[in-house]
N, C-alpha and C positions, 0 to 999 in steps of 0.2 A: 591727348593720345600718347601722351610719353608711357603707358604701360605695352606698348609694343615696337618701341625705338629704344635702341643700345648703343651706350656713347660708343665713339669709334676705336680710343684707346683702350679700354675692357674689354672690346671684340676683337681686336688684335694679341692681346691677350691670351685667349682662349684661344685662337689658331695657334699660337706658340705652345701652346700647353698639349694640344692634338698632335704636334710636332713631337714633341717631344715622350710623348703616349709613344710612339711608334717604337721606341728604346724600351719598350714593356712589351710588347705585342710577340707574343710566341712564332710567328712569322714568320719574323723579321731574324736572318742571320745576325750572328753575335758580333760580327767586327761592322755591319751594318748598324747597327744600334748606337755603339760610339758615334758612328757617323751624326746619328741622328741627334746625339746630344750634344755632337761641336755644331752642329746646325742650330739645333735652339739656343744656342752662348750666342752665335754668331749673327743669329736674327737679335737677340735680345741686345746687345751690342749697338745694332745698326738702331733700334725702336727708342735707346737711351739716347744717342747722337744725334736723331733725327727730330723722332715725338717729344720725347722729354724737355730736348733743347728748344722746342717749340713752344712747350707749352709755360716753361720757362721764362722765356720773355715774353708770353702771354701774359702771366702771373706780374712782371716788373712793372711792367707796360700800360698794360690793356686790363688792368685785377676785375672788373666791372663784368668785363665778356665772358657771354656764356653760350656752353656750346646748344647750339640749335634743337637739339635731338632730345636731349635729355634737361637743360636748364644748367648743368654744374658749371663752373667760374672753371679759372685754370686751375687753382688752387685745389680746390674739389677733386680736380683728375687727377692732378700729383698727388695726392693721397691717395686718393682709392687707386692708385697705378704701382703705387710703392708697398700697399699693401697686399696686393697681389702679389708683385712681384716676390714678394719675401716668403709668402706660402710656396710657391712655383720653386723657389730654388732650395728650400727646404727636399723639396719633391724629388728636384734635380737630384740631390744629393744621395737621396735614397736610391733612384734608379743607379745612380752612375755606381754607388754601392757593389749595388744589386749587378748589373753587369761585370764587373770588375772580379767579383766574389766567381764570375761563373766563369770568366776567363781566365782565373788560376784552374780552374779545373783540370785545363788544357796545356797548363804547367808555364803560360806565358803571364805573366802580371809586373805592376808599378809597384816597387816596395819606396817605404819609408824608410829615410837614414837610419831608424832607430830600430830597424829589422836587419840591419848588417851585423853579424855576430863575429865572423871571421874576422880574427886581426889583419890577418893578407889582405882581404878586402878593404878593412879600413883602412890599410898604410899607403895600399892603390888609392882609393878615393882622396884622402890628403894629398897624394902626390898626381894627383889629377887638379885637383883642384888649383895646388900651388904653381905647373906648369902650366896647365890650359887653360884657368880662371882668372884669378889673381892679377894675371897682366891687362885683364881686357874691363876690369869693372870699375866704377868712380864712386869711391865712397865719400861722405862729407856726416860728420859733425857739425849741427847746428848752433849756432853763436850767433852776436851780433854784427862779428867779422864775415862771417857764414850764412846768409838769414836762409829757408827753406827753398830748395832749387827748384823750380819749372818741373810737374810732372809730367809727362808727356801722355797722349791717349793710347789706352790699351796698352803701356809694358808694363812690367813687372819689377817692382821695388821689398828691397829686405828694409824693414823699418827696425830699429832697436833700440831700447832704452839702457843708457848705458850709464854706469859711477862710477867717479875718480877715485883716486887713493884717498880724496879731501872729503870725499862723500858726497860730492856732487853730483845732479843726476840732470845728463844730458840726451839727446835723440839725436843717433846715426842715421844715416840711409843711404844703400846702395844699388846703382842701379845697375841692374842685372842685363839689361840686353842686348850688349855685346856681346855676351856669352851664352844667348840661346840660340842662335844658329841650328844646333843638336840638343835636341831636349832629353830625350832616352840615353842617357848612358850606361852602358850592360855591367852589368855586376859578371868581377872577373871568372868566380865559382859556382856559379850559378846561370845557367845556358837559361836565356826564355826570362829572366830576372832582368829588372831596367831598377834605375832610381833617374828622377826628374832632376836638371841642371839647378834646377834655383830650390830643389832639396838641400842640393849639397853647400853652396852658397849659404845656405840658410845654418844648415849644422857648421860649417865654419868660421862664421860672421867672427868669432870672437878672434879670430886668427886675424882678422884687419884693421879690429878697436883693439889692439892687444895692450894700448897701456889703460885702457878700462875694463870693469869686470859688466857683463851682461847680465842684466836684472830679466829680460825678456826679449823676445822676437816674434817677429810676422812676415808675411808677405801684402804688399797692397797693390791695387793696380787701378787704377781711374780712366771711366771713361769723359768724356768733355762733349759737348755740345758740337755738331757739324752744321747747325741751323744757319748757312750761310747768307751774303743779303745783296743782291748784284746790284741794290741800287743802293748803297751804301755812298753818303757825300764824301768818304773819306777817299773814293776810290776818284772821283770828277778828275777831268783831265786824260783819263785812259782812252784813247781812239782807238789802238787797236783791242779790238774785242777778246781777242784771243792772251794778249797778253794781261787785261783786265780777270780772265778767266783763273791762269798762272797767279795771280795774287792772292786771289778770293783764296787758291787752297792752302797759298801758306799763309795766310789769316785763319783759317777753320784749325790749324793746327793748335792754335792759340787760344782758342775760344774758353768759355766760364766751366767749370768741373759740373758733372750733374750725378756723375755716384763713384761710391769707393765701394769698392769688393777689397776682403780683406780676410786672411786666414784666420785661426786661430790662434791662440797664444799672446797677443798685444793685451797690455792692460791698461783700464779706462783712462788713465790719465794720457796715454799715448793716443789714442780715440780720439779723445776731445782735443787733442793738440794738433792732431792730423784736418778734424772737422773744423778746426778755427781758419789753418792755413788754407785749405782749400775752402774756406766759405759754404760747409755743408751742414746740412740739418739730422739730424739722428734718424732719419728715417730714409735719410739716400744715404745710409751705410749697410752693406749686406754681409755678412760673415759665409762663409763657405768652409765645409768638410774636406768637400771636393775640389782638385786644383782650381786656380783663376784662369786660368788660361787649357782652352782644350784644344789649342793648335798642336800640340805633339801624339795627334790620332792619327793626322796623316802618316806621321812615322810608324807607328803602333802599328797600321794596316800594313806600311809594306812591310814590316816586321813577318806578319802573317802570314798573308796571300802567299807563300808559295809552299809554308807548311802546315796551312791549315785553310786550302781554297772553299772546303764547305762553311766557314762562319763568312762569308760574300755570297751575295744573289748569284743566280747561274748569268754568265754571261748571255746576253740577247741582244743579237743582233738585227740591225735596222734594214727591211727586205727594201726590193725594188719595187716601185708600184705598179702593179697589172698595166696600172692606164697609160704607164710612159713605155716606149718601146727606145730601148738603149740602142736600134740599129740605123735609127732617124734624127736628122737634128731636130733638136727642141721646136726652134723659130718654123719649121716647118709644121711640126705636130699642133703646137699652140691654133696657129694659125686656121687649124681643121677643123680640134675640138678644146674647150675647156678643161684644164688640169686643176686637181686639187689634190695637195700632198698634205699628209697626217706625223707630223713627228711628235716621239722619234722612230716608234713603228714603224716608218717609210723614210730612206734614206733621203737627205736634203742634196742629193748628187744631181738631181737632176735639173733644180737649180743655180746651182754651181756651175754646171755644163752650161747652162742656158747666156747664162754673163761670158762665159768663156767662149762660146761660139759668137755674143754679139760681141765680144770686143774686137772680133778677127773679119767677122763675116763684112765686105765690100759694102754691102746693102744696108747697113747698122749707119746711120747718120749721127743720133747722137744714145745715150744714156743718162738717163736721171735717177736720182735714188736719193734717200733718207736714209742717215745712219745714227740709231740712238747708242746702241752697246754691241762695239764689233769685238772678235776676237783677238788676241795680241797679236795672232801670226794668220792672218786674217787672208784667204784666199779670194773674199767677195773682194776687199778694198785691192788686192795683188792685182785683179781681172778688171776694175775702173784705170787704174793706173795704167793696165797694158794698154787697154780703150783708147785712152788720152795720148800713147804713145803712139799708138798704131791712124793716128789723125780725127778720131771722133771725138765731137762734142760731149764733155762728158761734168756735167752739174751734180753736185753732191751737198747737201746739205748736214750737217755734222753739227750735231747738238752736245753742246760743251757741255753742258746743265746737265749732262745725265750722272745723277748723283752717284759719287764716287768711280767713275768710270772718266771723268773729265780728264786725268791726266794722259786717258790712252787715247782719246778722241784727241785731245791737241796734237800729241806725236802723227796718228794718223790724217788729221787737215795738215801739219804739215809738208809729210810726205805726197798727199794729193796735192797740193797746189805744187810742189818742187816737178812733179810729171806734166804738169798742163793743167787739170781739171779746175772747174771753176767751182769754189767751196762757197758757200753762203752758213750762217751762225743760226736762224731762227729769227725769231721775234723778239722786240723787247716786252716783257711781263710774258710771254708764252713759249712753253717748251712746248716743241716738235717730236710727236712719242710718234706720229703714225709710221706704218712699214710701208710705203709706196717704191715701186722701180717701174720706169718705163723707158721703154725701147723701140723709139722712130726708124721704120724700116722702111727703106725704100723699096716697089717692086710694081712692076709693069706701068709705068707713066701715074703711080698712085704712093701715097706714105699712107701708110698703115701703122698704129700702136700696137704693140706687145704689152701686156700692162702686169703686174705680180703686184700682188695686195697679200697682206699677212699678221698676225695678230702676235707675234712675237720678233725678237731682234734678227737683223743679218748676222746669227754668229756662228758658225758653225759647232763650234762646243757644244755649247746650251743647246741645239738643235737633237742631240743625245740625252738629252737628262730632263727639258721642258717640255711636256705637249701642245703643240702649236700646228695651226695650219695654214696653208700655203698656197693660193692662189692664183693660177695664170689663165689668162683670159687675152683672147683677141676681138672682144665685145671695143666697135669702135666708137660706142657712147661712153662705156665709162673708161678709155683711152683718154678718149677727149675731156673730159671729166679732171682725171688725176692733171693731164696737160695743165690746166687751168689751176688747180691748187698748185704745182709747180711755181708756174707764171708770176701766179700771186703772191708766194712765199719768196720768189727772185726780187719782188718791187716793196718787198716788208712787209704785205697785207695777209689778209685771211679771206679765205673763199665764203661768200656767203648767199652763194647760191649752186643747186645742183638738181638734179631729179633723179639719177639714179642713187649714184655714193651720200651718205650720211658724214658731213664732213665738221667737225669741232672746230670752234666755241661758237660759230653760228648758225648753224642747221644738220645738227644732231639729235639733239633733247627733241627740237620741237619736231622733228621729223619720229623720232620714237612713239612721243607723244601722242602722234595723230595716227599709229599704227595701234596703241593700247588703245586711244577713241573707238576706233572702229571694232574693237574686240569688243568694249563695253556696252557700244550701240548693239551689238551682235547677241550678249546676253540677254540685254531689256528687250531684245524683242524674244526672248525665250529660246536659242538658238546656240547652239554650242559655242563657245567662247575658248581659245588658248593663248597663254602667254609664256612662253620658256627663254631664260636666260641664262647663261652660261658665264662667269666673271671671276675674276680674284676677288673682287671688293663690291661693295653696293655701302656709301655713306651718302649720296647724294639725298640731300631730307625732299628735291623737288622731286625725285625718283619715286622715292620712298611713300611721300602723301599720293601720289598716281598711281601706283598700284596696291597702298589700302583702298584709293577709288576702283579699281579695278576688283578687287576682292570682293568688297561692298557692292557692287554690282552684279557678281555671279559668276565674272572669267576666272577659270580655273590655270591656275600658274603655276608650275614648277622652276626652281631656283637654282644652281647648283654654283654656290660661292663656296670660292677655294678658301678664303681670308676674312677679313674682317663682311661682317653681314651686319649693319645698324637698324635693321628690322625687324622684329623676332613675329614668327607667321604663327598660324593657330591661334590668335584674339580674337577669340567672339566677338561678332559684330564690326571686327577691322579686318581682321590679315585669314580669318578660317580657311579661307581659299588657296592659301599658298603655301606651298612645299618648299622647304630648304634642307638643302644637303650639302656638307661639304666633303671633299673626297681628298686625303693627304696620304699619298703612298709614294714609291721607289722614287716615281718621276714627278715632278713639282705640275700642277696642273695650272696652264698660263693661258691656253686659248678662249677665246670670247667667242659666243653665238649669240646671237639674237633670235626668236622662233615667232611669228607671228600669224593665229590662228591654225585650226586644223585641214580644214578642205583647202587645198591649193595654198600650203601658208608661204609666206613671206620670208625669206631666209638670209640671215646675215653673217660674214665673220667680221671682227673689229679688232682694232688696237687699242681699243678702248673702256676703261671698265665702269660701273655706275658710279662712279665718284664724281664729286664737284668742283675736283682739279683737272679732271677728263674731259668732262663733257662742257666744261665753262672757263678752262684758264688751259689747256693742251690746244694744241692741233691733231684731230684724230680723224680716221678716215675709218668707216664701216662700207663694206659692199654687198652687194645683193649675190645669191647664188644662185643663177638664172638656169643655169645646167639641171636638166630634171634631175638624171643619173646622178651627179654630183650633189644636188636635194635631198635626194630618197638617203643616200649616205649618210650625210649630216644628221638629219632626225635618226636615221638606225645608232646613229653612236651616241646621240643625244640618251637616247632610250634605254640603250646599254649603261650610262650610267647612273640615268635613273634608279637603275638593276641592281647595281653595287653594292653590296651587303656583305663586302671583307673590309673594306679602305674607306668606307663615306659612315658619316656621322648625321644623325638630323638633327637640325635646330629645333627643339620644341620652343615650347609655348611660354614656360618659364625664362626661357633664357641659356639654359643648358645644353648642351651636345649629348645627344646618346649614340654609343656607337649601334648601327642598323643591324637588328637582329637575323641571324641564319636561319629564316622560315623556311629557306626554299633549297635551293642546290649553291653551293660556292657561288659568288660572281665576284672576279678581281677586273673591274673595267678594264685596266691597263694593264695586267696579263692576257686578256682575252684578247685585246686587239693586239698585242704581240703573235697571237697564235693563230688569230683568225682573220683575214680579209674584210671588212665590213662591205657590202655593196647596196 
């Protein structure tokens, strides 16, 4: 059945390339579009550090393993990953072009050293270079006294080959990043004119090897492997967790090269000299037109924004939700009816308040909460801290694992524990992704839960830019419920029992499962069947054979995967029955539904997406939405972006994305729900 399974790294893939489509989209304002192409550097970046270096030591390791879905070894994928990728950033090249070309329009653009014609300019940029460069960069000449230095991930190096007066021909290299702090520096005649910092570095290199003459020059930049391994024997001995944590990342800093990005101008022999040092193969080296590095957009933007606000989306801001009344405490409202908040549409204020009234309120006994990825200046963890000060019990579980985010999570467990708060790390082998908070309130001779369930992080940030929803419930079954994953995640275990909540790695799948059962029994007897799910990802191959059984049966499914989809729907005889769509606009689309049948269906939101790492090696919590009102909502926004026919793409049957043709009126899901209420 592998003609309608797609390995997982090709399907990531292709969401980067959708990504990056959107820097083409007539749409999409023009300083938007940048945006969107340091988003796919920045994703591709993290897919090199994470996937690659995975499948990497797959390949060392493991050469035998293959992946489940498709049959390919590792080796297999780094090929067909590397081939991809080198088409993709050809692509890149031409968009960022193509962009670039339309922002001189507007008289602002990135010139090349070799567009400076004014001698003023050039005597400034020498004397730029010689006082604000020069002092900050470390160049080395390679020798035996010298051998090739430590590149570090993701900066930026001048590589050059260089000859003596003896005719000897050596390799410089300097590293440039002490001196990108400011990347745009303005050309002094020229208002709205920039040249890039490691331009100029570049065009002066000879000024630093000045007793050799320079045969040629480049730029390189290397990413390295972040495939870290907590249960690494090197690490044995480490008791405190946290400080074990602190290692692992300056281990990752270290870790094997997995590709060089590398301008133009080096010539082959400097290539091969670079692929020996870094131990890389000619197909993890990529050439680029366009810069290595697209972190100087954020400067480019504010460059803009204030003389040219129309190439940025119109500002939209996040209303208050009808259901919450801003003149009542929260703990009171909860208590009455169930809340469900929509971000970023709906401001996350009213959860915010709700931590901030129970850290104060008398009747608040304790506070529990899970935090995967907080914000730096983080108001949720400010309101536990006051909690713990103000004498309530307040238990926080703080997941170090959350990749690349570990070092803000350690600063933040240590400030929780320096307040009072009792911090717990997770499991060993299992990360802690779900969004659980609950809040023991005492009142009239009874303790009552307060309980917030959510499908994305406590961060206030991301709560502007992700679509997520947000959960408050005074149901004292699934109180009681999350109590018990608490309980259990305090004594190291995993909850593996429940009736309402859907709780990972042992009763989610099979609680799923027995909810597609009952759609498939619902077909066979001739009866309308539905299955809707709502995800970033779907790689899970146990997933994936249950609903080609689903299909094959006759339940009509609709999909709507933001990211990787390793199922491709429309195979006769397997997947006909299932609809996929993904949808990649302004806002990143993060939140999980589950939809189960049509009459009276079954409604979920989750932390959790179909993945194999979700649903069998996480702790994830899914809840039911028992609120009719709250129901009927869910499915209307479901539906709406069903509807989507500006920002979603379908998966056909081949394997391809098309984007959804305009048969009908506009629909931007996430315009509309900025504009319209859903109820």
């Amino acid at each position: 059945m592998n003609n309608c399974k797609e390995n997982r790294e090709l399907s990531w893939l292709k969401f980067n390339d959708r990504v990056l489509m959107q820097a083409k989209d007539r749409g999409v304002p023009l300083a938007e579009k940048l945006s969107f192409i340091s988003i796919y550097q920045t994703n591709l970046d993290e897919f090199f550090m994470v996937r690659i270096g995975s499948l990497y030591d797959q390949m060392l390791f493991y050469p035998d393993t293959r992946d489940n879905k498709t049959g390919m070894t590792g080796e297999e994928q780094l090929k067909a990953c590397f081939k991809r990728v080198a088409y993709l950033n050809k692509k890149k090249d031409r968009i960022y072009q193509r962009t670039m070309n339309q922002l001189s329009e507007s008289g602002m653009s990135v010139l090349k050293y070799k567009d400076i014609t004014s001698k003023e300019d050039r005597r400034y940029f020498q004397d730029y270079f010689e006082r604000e460069i020069l002092p900050l960069i470390s160049p080395q000449v390679i020798s035996k006294r010298q051998p090739f230095p430590f590149i570090n991930n993701r900066e930026m190096y001048a590589v050059v080959r260089l000859e003596s007066k003896k005719g000897k021909r050596k390799m410089g290299i300097v590293s440039c990043s002490n001196a990108m702090d400011e990347r745009l520096i303005p050309v002094p005649s020229q208002p709205g004119k920039f040249i890039l910092v490691e331009d100029i570095i570049l065009h002066f290199v000879s000024h630093i090897f000045s007793k050799y003459t320079v045969k040629s020059k480049g730029l390189i930049r290397v990413t390295r492997s972040a495939d870290i391994d907590e249960d690494d024997h090197s690490l044995e001995g480490h008791e405190d967790y946290r400080e074990m944590m602190e290692t692992l990342i300056k281990q990752r800093r270290k870790l094997c090269p997995v590709r060089l990005e590398m301008s133009s101008g080096l010539e082959d022999v400097e290539v091969l000299m670079l692929m020996n040092f870094l131990n890389l193969k000619k197909n993890q080296v990529f050439e680029s037109e366009a810069p290595l590095d697209f972190g100087f957009i954020s400067e480019l933007r504010d460059h803009l924004k204030y003389i040219h606000p129309e190439m940025f989306y119109k500002r939209l801001e996040s209303r208050n939700s009808s259901i919450v009344d801003n003149r009542v405490p929260m703990i009171k409202q909860i208590l009455k009816h169930d809340l469900l908040l929509c971000y970023p549409f709906e401001s996350m204020s009213p959860f915010l308040r709700l931590l901030d009234e129970a850290s104060h309120d008398a009747n608040v006994a304790s506070i529990k909460m899970t935090l995967y990825r907080v914000a730096k200046n983080s108001k949720i963890v400010k309101s536990l801290i006051k909690a713990a000060e103000n004498g309530k019990e307040v238990v926080v579980l703080v997941e170090l694992r959350a990749r690349f985010d570990e070092e803000n999570n350690i600063d933040w467990s240590k400030r929780l524990e320096e307040a009072g708060c009792r911090v717990i790390y997770g499991l060993d082998g299992l990360k802690v992704h779900s969004k659980l908070c609950l809040i023991t309130y005492k009142t009239e001779g009874s303790v009552k839960y307060i309980s917030q369930i959510g499908t994305g992080n406590y961060n206030e940030k991301t709560s502007k830019l992700y679509t997520d929803l947000s959960l408050m419930t005074a149901n004292q079954e699934i109180g009681e419920e999350i109590n018990g994953v608490f309980n259990h995640l305090s004594l190291g275990e995993t909850e593996n029992h429940t009736d309402l909540l859907m709780v990972a790695p042992h009763c989610m799948i099979s609680k799923i499962f027995v909810h597609i059962d009952e759609q498939i029994a619902l077909a066979k007897e001739g009866k309308e069947a539905y299955i809707g799910f709502k995800c970033n990802a779907l790689t899970s191959r146990k997933m994936i054979d249950k609903l080609i059984e689903a299909s094959q049966a006759g339940v009509k499914i609709d999909m709507i995967v933001r990211g990787i989809c390793c199922l491709i729907p429309g195979v006769e005889g397997y997947t006909e029955n299932i609809h996929v769509i993904s949808i990649v606009g302004r806002y990143l689309e993060h939140s999980r539904i589950y939809i189960f049948g049509k009459d009276d269906p079954k409604v979920y939101i989750s932390s959790a997406d179909l993945m194999t790492r979700n649903l069998e090696r996480r702790v994830e919590v899914a809840a039911p939405v028992l609120d009719t009102k709250l129901k009927k909502m869910l499915l209307n926004m479901f539906n709406i972006m069903l509807s989507d026919n500006v920002k979603a793409s379908q998966l056909e049957s081949d394997g391809k994305y098309k984007r959804v043709k305009n048969k009908k009126a506009l629909m931007n899901s996430q315009e509309y729900f900025f504009k319209n209420e859903v109820k």
